[in-house]
C-alpha positions as a Python dict, from the first residue, in 0.01 Angstrom:
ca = {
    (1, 'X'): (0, 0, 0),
    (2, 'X'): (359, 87, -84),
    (3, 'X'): (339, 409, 120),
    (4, 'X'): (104, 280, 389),
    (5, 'X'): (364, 72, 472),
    (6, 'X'): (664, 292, 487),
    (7, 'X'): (435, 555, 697),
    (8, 'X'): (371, 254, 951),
    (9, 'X'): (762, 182, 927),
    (10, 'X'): (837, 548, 1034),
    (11, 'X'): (639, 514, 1304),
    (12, 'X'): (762, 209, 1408),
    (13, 'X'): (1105, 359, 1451),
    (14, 'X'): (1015, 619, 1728),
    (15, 'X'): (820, 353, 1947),
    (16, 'X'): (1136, 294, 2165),
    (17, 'X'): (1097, 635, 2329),
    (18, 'X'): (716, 607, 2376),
    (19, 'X'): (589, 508, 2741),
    (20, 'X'): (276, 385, 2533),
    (21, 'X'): (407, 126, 2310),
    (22, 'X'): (196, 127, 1969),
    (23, 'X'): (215, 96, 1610),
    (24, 'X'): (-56, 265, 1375),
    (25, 'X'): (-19, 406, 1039),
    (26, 'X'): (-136, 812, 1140),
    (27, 'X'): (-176, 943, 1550),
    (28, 'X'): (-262, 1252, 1401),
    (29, 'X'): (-613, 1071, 1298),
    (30, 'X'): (-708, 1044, 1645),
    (31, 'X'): (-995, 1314, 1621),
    (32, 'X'): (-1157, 1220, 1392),
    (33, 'X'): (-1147, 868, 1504),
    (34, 'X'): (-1273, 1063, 1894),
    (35, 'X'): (-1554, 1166, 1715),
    (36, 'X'): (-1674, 831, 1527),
    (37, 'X'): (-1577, 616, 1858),
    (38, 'X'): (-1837, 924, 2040),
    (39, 'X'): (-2085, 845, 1767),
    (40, 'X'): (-2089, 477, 1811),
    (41, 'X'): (-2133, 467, 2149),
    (42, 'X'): (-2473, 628, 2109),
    (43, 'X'): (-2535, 283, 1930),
    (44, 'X'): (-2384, 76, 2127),
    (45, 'X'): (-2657, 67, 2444),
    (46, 'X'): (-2509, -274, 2564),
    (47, 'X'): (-2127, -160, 2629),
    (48, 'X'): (-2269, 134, 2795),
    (49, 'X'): (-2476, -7, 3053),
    (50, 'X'): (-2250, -281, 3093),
    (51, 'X'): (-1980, 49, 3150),
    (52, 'X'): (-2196, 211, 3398),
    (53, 'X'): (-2266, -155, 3602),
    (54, 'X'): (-1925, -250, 3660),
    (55, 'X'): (-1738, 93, 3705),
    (56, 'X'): (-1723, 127, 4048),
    (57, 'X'): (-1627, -234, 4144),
    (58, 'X'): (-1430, -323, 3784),
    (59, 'X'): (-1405, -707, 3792),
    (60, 'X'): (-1135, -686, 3547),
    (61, 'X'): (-862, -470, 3733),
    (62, 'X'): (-538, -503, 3648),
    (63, 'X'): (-637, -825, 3422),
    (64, 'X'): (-392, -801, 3139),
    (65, 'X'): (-646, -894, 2825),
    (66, 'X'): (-509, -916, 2479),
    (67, 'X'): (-714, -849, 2224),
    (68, 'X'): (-704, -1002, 1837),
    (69, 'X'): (-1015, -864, 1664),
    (70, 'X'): (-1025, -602, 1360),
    (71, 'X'): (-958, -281, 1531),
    (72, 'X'): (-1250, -98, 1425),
    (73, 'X'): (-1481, 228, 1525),
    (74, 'X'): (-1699, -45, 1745),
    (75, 'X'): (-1416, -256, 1820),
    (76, 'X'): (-1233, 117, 1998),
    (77, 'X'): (-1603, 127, 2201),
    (78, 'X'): (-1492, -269, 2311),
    (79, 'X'): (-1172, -156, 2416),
    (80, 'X'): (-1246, 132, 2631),
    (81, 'X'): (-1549, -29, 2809),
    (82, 'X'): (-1286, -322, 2926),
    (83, 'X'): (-1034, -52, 3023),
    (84, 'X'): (-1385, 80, 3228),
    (85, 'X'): (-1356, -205, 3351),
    (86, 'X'): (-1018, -214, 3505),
    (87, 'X'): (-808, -418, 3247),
    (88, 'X'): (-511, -334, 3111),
    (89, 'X'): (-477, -417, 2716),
    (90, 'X'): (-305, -469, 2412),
    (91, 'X'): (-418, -485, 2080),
    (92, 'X'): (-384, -616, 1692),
    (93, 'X'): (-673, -634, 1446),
    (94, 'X'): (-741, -1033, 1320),
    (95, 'X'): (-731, -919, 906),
    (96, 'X'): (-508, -759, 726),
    (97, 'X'): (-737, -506, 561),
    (98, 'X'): (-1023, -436, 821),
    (99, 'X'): (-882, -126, 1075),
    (100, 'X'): (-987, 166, 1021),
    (101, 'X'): (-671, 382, 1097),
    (102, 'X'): (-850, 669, 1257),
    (103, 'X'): (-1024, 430, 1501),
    (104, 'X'): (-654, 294, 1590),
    (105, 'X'): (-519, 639, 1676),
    (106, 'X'): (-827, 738, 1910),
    (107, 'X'): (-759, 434, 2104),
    (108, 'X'): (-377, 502, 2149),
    (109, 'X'): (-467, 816, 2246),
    (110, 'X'): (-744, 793, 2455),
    (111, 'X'): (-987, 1043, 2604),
    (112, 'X'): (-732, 1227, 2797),
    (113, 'X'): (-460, 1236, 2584),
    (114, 'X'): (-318, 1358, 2269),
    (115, 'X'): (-120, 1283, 1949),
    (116, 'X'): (240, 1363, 2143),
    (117, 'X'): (116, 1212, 2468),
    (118, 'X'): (-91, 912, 2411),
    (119, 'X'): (-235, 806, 2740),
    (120, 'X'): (-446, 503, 2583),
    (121, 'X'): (-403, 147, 2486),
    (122, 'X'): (-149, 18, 2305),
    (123, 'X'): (-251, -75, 1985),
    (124, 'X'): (-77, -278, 1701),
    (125, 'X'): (-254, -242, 1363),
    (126, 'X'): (-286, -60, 1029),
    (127, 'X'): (-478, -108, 751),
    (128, 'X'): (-302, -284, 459),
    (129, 'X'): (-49, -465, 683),
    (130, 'X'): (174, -728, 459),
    (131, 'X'): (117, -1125, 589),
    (132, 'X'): (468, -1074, 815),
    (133, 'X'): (357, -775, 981),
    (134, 'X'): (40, -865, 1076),
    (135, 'X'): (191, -1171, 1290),
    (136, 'X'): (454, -965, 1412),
    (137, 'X'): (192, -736, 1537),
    (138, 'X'): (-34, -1004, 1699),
    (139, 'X'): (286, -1113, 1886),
    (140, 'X'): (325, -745, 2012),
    (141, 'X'): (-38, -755, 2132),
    (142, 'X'): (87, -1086, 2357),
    (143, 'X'): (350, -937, 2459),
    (144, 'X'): (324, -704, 2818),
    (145, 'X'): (616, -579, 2994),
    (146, 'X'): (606, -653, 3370),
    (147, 'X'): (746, -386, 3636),
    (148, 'X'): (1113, -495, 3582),
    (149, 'X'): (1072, -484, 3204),
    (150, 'X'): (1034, -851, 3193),
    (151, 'X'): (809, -1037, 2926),
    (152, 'X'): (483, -1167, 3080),
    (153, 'X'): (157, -1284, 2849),
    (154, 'X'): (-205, -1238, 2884),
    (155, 'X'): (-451, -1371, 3150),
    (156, 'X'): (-707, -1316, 2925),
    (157, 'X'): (-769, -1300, 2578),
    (158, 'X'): (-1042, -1161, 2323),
    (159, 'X'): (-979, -1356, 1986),
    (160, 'X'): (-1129, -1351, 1642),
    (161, 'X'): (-1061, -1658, 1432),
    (162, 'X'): (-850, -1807, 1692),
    (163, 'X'): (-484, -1614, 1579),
    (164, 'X'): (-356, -1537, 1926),
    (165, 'X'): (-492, -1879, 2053),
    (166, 'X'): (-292, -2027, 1820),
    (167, 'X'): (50, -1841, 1875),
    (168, 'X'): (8, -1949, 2211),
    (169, 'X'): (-75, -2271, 2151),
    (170, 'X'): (170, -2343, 1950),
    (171, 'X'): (402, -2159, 2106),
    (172, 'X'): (378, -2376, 2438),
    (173, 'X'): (420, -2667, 2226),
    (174, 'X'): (730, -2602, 2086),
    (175, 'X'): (887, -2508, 2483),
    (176, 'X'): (786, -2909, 2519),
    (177, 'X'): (936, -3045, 2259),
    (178, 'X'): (738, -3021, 1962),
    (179, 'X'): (903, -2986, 1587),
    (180, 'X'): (624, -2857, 1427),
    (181, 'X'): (812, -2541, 1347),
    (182, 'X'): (1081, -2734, 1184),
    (183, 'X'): (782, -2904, 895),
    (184, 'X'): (775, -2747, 573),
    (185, 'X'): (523, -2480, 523),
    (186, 'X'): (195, -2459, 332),
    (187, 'X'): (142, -2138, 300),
    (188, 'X'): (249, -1802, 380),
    (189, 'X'): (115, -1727, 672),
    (190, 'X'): (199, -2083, 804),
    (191, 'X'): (566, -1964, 749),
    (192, 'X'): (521, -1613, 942),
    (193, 'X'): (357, -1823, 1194),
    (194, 'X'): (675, -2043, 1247),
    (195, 'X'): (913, -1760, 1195),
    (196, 'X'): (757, -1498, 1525),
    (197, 'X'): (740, -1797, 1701),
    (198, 'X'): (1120, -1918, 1676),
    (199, 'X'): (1171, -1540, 1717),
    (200, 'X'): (1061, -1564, 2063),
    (201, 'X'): (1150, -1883, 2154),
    (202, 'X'): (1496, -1683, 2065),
    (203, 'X'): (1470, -1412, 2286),
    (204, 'X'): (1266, -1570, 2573),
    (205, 'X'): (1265, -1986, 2582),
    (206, 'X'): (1033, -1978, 2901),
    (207, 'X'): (803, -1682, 2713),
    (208, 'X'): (510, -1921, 2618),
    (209, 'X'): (516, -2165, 2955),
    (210, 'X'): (459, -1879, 3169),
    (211, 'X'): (239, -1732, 2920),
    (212, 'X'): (-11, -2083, 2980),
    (213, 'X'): (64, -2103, 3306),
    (214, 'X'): (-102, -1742, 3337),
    (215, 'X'): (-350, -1727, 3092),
    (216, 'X'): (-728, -1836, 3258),
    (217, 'X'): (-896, -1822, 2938),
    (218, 'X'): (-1033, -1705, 2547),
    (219, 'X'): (-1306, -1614, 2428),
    (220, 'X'): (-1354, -1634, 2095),
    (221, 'X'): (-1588, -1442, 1857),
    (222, 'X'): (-1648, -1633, 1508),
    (223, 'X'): (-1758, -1882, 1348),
    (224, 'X'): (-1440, -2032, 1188),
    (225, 'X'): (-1227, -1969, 1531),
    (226, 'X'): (-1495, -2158, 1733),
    (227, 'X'): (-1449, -2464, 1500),
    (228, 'X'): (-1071, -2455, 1617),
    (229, 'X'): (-1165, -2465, 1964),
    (230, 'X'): (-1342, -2769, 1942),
    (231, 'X'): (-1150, -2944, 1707),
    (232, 'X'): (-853, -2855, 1994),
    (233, 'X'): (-1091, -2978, 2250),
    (234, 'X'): (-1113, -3307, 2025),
    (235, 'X'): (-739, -3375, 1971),
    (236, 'X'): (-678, -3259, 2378),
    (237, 'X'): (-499, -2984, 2251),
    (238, 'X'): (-668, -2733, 2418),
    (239, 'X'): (-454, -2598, 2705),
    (240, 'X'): (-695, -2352, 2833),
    (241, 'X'): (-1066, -2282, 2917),
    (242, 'X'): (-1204, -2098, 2633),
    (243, 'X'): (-1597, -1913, 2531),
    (244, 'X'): (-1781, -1977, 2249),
    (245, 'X'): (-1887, -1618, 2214),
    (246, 'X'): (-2006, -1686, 1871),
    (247, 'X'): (-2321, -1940, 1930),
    (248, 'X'): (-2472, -1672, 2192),
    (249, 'X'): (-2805, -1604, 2036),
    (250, 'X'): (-2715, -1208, 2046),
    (251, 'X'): (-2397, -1279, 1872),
    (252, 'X'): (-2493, -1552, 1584),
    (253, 'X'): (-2846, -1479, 1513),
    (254, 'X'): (-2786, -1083, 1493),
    (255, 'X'): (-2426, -999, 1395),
    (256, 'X'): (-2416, -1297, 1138),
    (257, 'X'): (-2755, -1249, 1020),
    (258, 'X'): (-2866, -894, 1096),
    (259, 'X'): (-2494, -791, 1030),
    (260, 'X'): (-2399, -935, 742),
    (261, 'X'): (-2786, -819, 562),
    (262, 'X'): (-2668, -497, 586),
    (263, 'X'): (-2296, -468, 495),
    (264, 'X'): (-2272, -731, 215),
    (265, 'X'): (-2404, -494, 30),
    (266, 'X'): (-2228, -182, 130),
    (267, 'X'): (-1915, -381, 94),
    (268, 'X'): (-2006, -425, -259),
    (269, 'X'): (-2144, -68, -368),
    (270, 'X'): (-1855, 125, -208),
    (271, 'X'): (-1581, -108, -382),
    (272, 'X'): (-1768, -144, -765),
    (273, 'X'): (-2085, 110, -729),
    (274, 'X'): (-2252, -175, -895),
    (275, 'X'): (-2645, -234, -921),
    (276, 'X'): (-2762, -465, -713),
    (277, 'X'): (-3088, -487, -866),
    (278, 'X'): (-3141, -717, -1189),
    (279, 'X'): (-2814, -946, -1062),
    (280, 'X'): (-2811, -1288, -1026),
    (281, 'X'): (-2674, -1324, -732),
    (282, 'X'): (-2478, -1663, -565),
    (283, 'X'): (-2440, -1738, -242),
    (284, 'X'): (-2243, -2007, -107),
    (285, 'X'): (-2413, -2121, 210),
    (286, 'X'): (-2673, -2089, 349),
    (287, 'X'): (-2596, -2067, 792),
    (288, 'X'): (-2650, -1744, 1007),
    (289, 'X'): (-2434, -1519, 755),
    (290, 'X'): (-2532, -1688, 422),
    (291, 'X'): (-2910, -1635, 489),
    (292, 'X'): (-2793, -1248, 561),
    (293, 'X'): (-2634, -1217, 246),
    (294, 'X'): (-2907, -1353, 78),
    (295, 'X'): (-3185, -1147, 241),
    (296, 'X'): (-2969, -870, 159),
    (297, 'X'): (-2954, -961, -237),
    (298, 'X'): (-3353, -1029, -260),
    (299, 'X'): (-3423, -703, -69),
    (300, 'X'): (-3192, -509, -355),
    (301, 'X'): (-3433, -689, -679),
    (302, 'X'): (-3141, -993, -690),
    (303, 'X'): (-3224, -1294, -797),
    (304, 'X'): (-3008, -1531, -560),
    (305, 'X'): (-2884, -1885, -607),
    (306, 'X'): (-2797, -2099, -306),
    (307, 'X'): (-2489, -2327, -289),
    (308, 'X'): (-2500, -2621, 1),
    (309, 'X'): (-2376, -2909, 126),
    (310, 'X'): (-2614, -2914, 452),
    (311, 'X'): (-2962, -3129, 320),
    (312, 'X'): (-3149, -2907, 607),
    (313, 'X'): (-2957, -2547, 506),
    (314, 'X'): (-3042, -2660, 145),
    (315, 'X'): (-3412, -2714, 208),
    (316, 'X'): (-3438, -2390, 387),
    (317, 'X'): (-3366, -2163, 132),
    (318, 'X'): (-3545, -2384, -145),
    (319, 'X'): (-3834, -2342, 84),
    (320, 'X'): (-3731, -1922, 118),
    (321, 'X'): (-3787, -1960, -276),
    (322, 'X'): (-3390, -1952, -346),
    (323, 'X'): (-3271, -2180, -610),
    (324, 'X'): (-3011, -2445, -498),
    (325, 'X'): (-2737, -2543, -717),
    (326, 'X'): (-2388, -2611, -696),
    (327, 'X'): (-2174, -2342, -796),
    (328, 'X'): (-2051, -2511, -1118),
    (329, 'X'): (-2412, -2485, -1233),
    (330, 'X'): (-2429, -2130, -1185),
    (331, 'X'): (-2147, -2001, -1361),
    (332, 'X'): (-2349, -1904, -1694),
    (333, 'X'): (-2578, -1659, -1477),
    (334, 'X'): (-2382, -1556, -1166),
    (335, 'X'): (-2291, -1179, -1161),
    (336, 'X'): (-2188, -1139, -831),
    (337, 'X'): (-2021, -1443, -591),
    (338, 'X'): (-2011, -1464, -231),
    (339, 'X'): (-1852, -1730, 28),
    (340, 'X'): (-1999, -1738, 344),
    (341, 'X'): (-1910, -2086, 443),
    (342, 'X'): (-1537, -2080, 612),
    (343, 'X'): (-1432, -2364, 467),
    (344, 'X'): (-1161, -2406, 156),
    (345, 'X'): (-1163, -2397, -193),
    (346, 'X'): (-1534, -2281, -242),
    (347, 'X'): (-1456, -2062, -530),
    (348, 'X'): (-1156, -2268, -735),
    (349, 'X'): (-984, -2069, -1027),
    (350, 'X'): (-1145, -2312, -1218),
    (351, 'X'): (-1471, -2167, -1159),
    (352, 'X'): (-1315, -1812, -1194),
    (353, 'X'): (-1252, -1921, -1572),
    (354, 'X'): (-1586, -2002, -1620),
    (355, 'X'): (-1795, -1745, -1489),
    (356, 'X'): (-1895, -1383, -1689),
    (357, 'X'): (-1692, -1120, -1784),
    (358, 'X'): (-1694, -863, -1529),
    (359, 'X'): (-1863, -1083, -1230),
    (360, 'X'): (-1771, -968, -902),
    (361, 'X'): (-1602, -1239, -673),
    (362, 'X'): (-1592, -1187, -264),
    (363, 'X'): (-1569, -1340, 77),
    (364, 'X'): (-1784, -1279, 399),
    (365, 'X'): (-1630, -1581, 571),
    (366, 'X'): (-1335, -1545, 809),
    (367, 'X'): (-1075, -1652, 669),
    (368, 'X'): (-891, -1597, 284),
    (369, 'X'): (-937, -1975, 203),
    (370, 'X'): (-1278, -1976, 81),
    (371, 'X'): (-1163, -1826, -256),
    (372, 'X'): (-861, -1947, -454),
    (373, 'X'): (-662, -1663, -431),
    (374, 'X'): (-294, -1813, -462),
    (375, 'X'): (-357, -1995, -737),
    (376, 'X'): (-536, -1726, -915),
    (377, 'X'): (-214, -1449, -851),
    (378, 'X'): (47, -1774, -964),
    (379, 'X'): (-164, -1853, -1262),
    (380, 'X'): (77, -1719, -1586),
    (381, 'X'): (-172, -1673, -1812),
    (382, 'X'): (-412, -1439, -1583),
    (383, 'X'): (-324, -1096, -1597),
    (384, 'X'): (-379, -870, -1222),
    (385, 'X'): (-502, -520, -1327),
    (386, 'X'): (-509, -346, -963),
    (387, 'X'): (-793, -115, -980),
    (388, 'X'): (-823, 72, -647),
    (389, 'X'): (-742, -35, -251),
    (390, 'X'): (-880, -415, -191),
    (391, 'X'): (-1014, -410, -567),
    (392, 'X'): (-852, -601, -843),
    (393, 'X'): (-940, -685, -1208),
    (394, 'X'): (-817, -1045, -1297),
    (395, 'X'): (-813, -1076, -1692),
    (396, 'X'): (-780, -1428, -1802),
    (397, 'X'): (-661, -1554, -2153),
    (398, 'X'): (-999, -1565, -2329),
    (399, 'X'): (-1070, -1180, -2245),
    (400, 'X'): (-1303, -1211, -1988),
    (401, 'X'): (-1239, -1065, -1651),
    (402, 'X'): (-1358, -1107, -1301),
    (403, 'X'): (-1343, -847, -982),
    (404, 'X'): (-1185, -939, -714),
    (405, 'X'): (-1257, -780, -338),
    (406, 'X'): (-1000, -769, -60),
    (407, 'X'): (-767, -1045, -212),
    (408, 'X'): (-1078, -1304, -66),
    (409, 'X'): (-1096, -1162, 298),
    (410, 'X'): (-1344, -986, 444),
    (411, 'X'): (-1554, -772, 196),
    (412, 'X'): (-1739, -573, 428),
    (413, 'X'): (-1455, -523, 662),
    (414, 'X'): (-1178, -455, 357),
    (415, 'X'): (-1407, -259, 105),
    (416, 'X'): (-1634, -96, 381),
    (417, 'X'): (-1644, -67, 757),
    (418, 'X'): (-1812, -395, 863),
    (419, 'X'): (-2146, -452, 1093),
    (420, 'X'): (-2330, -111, 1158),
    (421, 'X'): (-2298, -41, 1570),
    (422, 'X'): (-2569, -112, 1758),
    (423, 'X'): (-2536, -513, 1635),
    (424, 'X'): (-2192, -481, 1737),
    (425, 'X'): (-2308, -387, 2042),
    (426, 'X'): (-2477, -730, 2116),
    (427, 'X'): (-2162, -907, 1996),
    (428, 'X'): (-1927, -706, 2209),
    (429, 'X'): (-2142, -761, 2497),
    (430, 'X'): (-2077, -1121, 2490),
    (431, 'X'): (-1738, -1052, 2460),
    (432, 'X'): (-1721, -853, 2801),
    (433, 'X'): (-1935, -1081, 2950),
    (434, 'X'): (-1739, -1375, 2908),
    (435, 'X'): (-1432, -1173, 3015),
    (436, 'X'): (-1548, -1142, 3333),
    (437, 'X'): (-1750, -1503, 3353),
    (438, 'X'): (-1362, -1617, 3255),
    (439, 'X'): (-1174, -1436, 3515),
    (440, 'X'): (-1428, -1483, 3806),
    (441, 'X'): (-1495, -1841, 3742),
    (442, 'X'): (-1116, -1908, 3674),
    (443, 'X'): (-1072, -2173, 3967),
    (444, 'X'): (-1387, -2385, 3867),
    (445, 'X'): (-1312, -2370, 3470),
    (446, 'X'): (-1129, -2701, 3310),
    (447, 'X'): (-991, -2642, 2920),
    (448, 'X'): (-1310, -2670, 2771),
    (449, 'X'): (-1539, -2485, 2513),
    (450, 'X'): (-1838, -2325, 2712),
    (451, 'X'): (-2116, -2166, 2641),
    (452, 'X'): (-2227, -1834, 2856),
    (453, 'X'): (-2548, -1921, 3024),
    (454, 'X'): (-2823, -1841, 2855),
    (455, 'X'): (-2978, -1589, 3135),
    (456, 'X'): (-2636, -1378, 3007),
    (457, 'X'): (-2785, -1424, 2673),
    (458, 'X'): (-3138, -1281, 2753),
    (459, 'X'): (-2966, -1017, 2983),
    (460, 'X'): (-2774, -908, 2681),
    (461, 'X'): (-3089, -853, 2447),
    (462, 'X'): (-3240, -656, 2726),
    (463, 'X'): (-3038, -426, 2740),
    (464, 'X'): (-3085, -332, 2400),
    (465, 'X'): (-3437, -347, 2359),
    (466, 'X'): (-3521, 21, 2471),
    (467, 'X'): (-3297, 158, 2190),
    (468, 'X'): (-3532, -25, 1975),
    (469, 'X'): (-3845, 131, 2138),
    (470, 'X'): (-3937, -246, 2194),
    (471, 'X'): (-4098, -339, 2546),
    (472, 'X'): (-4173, -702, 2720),
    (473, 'X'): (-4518, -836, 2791),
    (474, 'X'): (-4485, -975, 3171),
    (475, 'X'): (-4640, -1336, 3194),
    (476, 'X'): (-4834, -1353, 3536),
    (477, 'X'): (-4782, -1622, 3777),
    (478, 'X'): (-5030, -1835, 3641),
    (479, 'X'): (-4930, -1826, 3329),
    (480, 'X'): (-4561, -1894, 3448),
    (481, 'X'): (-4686, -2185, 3645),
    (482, 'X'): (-4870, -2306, 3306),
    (483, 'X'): (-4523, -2335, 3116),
    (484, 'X'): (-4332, -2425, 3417),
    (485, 'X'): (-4125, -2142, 3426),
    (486, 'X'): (-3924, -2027, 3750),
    (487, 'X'): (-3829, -1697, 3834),
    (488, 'X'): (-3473, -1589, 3777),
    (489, 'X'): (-3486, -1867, 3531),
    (490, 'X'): (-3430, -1827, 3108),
    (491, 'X'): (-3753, -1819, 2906),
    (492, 'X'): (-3639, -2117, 2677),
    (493, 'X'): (-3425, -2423, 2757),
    (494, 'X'): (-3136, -2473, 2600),
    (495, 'X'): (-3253, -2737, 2342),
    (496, 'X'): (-3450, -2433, 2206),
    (497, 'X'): (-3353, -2286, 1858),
    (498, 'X'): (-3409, -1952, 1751),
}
């Protein structure tokens, strides 16, 4: 990580010379990352179409969109289909651990330019970025230069777990008044927050007023950020009108379920090569991505244990044939752990002392909170035996020893490359739809948390089915007439659940 860092530093120091402002650890991976980005388009049949609909009229021109969202091979496909689209971008990944490096040089490059002349977007991200530099780079990615080299925000932005929503939240608050910056700190990250915040209200004490005064809208891709939004909402904190990307039907029921079937597991294998098969797995939750993870265990010869608060989650997977327990009565079989709930302090360090030597400990929630990861690295009498990138041995005073993966963040995303393409595709659709839905709408939105209509919704699984050799039956008229269905309209209302 050492030298990951310094490489990114080097880099860092010839930006000031660069008419493409960016900061990745290698532009000399660019392609390679060309060639996966060229790869995953093939998979990605809903960016595509959605590319070759709006070229020609691009809804988005000249919309300055920033984007917080791990800066992967599918995320680069995002990226370029909004530039299709007219926007102009800047970019930081939403986790520490999840670019891929290669993916973040192709995108500074771009198609027609090259590792000297980068004709791309400007991108902010590495992989392995400390807590500090990851906020300093999500305030680059909020930061465009107008034509007279003054500061000017986004009028649009593309979050993941609500980061940039926050910085400009908070941001505006403290232009009117507020101390908040001024409190003492929880955490870490609390205390980078605060610190690239005062940094800017330094340099620019009108930066984040303008910035709201500009900005028509988020949308917002996960589960955990989504919560935010509404809890905003709630306390009439929200300042703008923001998406719920996440509870489209093509995002939640097929990148947290269909996603997260496939790369818990490849998460997993590529950090410890363990066998699945014969584990006891545990699984703590049991929503869209908990029931993915799950699947995923069975379908390997696991035998999975369910961990929920929910009565209705809980009877679900007793009635998939899962046993439900609390964690704490699991601890004697579990071999391998996994949060999927994005709350706090699912996995304490006092269930880390209890569970089997060698068990293997991870996250597929949002956040780093699920798992008690502080208390575990400040504990004195636990010993940190680093065993390769985003895997760590913790030995603790009785001998035994668990495996940690990506210090509690993202497992699939830190010890893999996250959600295979084509489901990506369906999320990423959302996201461009509700780009445009927040940037045409703009004068009829209020600083709310919407939901695209579900027509979008349908539209979006359309456009994938013919990759999947799948074709619609075509209800006559009569048999619209029997349901009561209207043409143009969506097939289910919206008290339907999937």
């Amino acid at each position: 990580m050492k030298k990951q860092t310094k490489q990114t530093k080097q880099t860092k120091q010839k930006q000031t010379k660069q008419k493409l402002p960016h900061r990745v650890a290698d532009i000399s991976l660019a392609q390679l990352g060309r060639k996966e980005i060229q790869a995953a388009e093939k998979e990605m049949p809903g960016l595509m179409k959605i590319r070759d609909q709006h070229k020609k009229n691009k809804p988005l021109r000249n919309v300055r969109i920033s984007g917080s969202l791990h800066m992967t091979v599918q995320t680069a496909v995002l990226i370029e289909t909004l530039s299709v689209l007219g926007a102009k971008l800047r970019w930081a990944s939403c986790n520490i651990y999840s670019t891929q490096d290669e993916a973040a040089a192709a995108v500074v490059v771009g198609q027609k330019g090259s590792s000297k002349d980068p004709r791309g977007v400007s991108v902010f991200a590495w992989k392995g970025e400390t807590i500090r530099e990851y906020w300093s780079q999500t305030l680059e990615a909020l930061s465009f230069l107008d034509a007279k080299g003054k500061l000017e925000g986004p009028e649009l932005i593309v979050d993941d777990g609500g980061d940039a929503t926050l910085l400009v939240h908070k941001g505006y608050e403290l232009e009117q008044g507020s101390s908040w910056v001024k409190t003492t700190s929880q955490s870490e990250e609390e205390k980078e927050i605060k610190r690239v915040l005062l940094q800017r209200y330094k340099e620019d004490k009108g930066f984040w007023t303008r910035t709201m005064k500009q900005l028509k809208g988020v949308s917002e891709e996960t589960t955990t950020g989504v919560q935010r939004l509404y809890q905003m909402e709630k306390e009439k904190k929200l300042y703008i009108p923001a998406v719920n990307v996440n509870d489209s039907v093509t995002k939640s029921k097929f990148d947290n379920y269909y996603g997260c079937k496939e790369s818990v597991v490849d998460g997993i294998k590529r950090a410890t090569d363990t066998m699945i098969a014969g584990k006891t797995a545990v699984v703590c939750g049991f929503g869209d991505v908990g029931k993915g993870c799950a699947k995923a265990f069975r379908s390997q010869g696991a035998r999975v244990i369910v961990s929920e608060v929910d009565p209705i989650c809980a009877l679900q997977a007793a009635m998939e044939g899962y046993s439900v327990r609390p964690v704490e009565k699991a601890l004697s079989e579990g071999d391998i752990y996994v949060t999927t709930t994005g709350n706090c302090d699912i996995i304490t360090l006092a269930h880390m002392k209890k569970m089997k030597d060698q068990a293997i400990v991870c996250n597929m929630g949002h956040f780093d909170t699920e798992i008690q990861v502080d208390a575990l690295d400040k504990d004195p009498s636990v010993v940190k035996e680093p065993i390769k990138a985003q895997v760590d041995r913790y030995v603790f005073k009785d001998g035994h020893a668990i495996i940690l993966l990506a210090s509690g963040r993202l497992a699939n995303l830190g010890c893999a490359t996250g959600h295979s393409s084509f489901v990506m595709s369906m999320s990423f659709s959302n996201q461009v739809i509700a780009q445009i839905y927040l940037w045409e709408k703009q004068k009829k939105l209020s600083p709310t948390v919407y939901l695209l209509p579900k027509l979008l919704d349908e539209e979006i699984a359309r456009l994938h089915l013919e990759h999947v050799h799948a074709s619609l039956t075509v209800l006559s008229k009569k048999q619209r007439d029997y349901l009561g269905l209207k043409q143009n309209h969506p097939f289910k209302p919206d008290r339907y659940r999937y």
